[in-house]
C-alpha distance (Angstrom), angle and dihedral (degrees) to the residues before:
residue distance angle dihedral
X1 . . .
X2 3.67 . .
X3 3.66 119.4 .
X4 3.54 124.2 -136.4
X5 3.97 104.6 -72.2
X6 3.85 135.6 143.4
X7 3.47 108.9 -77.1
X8 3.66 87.4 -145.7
X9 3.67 127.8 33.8
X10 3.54 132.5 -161.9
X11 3.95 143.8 -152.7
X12 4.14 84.8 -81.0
X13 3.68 90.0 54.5
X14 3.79 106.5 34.4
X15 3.97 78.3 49.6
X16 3.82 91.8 61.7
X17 4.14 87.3 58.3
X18 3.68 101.0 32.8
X19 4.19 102.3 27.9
X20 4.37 89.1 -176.9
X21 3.71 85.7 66.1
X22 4.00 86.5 79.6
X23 3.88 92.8 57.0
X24 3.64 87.4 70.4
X25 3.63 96.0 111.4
X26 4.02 93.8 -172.5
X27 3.73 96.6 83.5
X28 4.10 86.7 -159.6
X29 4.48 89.0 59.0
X30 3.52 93.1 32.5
X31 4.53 88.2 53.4
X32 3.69 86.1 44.9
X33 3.74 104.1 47.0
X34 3.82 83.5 56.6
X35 3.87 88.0 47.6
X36 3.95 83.2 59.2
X37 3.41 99.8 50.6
X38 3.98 99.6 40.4
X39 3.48 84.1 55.3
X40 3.53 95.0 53.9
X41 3.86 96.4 38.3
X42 3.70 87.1 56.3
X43 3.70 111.2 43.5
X44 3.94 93.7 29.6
X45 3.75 130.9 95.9
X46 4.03 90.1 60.4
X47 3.61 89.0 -40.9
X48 3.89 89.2 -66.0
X49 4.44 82.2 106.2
X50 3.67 122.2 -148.0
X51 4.14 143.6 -91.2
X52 3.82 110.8 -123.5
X53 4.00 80.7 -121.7
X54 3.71 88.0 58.1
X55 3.63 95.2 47.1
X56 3.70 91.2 47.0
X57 4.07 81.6 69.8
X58 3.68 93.6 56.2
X59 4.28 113.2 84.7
X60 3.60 112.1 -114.5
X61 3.61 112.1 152.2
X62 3.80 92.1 -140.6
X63 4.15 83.6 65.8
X64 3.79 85.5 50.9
X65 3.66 83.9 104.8
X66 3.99 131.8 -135.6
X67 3.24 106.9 -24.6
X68 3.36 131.7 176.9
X69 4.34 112.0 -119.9
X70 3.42 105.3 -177.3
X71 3.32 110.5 105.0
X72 4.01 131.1 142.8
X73 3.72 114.7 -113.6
X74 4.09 115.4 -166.4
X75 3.44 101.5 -111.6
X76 3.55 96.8 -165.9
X77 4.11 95.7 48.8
X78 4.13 82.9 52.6
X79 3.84 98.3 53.8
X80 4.25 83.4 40.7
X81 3.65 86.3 45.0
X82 4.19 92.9 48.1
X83 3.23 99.5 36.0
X84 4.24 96.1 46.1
X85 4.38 90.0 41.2
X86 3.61 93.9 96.1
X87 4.11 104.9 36.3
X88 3.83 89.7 103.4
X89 4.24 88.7 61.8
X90 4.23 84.5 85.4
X91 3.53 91.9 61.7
X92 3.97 106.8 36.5
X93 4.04 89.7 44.6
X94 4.06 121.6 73.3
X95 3.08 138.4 174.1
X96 4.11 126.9 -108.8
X97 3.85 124.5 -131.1
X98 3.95 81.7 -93.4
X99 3.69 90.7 51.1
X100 3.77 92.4 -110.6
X101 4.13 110.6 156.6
X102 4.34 105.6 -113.2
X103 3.07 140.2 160.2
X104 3.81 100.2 -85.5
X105 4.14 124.4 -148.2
X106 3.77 91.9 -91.4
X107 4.06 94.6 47.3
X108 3.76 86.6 53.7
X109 4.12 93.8 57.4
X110 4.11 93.7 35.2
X111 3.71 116.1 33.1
X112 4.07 110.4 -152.5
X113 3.78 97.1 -98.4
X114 4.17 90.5 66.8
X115 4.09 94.2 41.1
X116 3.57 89.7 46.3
X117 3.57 91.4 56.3
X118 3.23 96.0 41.0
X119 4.03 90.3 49.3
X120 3.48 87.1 48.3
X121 4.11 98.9 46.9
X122 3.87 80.2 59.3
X123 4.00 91.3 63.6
X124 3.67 91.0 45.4
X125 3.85 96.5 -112.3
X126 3.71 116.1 -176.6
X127 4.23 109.8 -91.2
X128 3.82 86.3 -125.6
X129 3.93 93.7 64.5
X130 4.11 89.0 41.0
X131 3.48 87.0 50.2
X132 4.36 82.3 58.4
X133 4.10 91.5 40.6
X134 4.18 85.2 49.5
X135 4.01 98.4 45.8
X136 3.89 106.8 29.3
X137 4.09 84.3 87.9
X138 3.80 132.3 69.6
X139 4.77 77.3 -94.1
X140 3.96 77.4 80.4
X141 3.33 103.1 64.4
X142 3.44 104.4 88.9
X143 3.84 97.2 47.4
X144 4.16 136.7 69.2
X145 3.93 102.5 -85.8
X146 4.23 109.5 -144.0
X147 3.25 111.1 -131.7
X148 3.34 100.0 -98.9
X149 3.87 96.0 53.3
X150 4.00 83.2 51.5
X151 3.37 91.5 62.7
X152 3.95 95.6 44.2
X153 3.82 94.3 42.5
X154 3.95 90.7 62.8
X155 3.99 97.0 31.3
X156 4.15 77.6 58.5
X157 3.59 100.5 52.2
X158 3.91 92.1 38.4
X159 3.46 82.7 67.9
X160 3.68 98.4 35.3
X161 3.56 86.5 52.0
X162 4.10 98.3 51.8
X163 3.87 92.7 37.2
X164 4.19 83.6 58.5
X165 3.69 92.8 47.1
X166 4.12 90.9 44.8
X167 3.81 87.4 53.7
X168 3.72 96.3 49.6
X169 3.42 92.9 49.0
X170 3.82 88.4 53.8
X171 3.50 98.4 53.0
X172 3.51 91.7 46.6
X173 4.38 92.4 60.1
């Protein structure tokens, strides 16, 4: 059961739970963004809605609390990392009798992420930028990304992501 809360809250509350929602300088946007989320404090959770204590158990990273975001990255392992993701593509692609680009025998038992690092171990790259070439891919997923391969793992499928949406809406004309 619901405890006794507002049935409505405003900026000054929603601010209390999510204290970025007062650096909404547009007092219009900053109203409405607290319009959103009363409404979906109150009518959510089955339309029973939600304590701020209660919602303080659900992950949202804005409720991550004040944390501290300046960190140094290493530039130089990132653009290694970025440009060095992708070397393995040579040897898991083939080519078909037709010359058609597939997946060849090779790509199907190594993805590129592990012969890229492997290719790459064999020039003597730094671990740190393997570590990027090994975890930019779907491989990483089960293993703490550095920061830098964070950043490179979702630059890569922003651009995965458009380039798929360009080419469907390509075919489609």
């Amino acid at each position: 059961m619901k405890t006794t809360q507002p049935t409505n809250y405003g900026v000054e509350e929603i601010a209390e739970l999510f204290p970025s929602l007062v650096q909404i300088k547009d007092e219009s946007l900053r109203e409405k963004v607290a319009a959103v989320w009363n409404e979906a404090i109150t009518t959510g959770c089955g339309g029973k809605g939600w304590t701020f204590d209660e919602l303080r158990a659900v992950r949202f990273t804005l409720l991550a609390g004040d944390i501290d975001m300046t960190f140094a990255i290493q530039r130089d392992y990132l653009i290694a990392g970025a440009l060095l993701a992708d070397v393995g593509k040579p040897l898991e692609y083939d080519k078909d009798a037709s010359g058609k680009v597939i997946q060849g025998k090779f790509g199907q038992q190594l993805r590129h992420p592990f012969s890229g690092v492997a290719l790459a171990y064999k020039h003597g790259i730094p671990g740190e930028v393997l570590h990027i070439i090994a975890t930019h891919s779907h491989e990483g997923d089960k293993v703490e990304r550095s920061i830098e391969s964070i950043i490179f793992h979702h630059a890569d499928f922003v651009d995965f992501d458009i380039a798929k949406l360009l080419g469907k809406r390509a075919a489609k004309k």
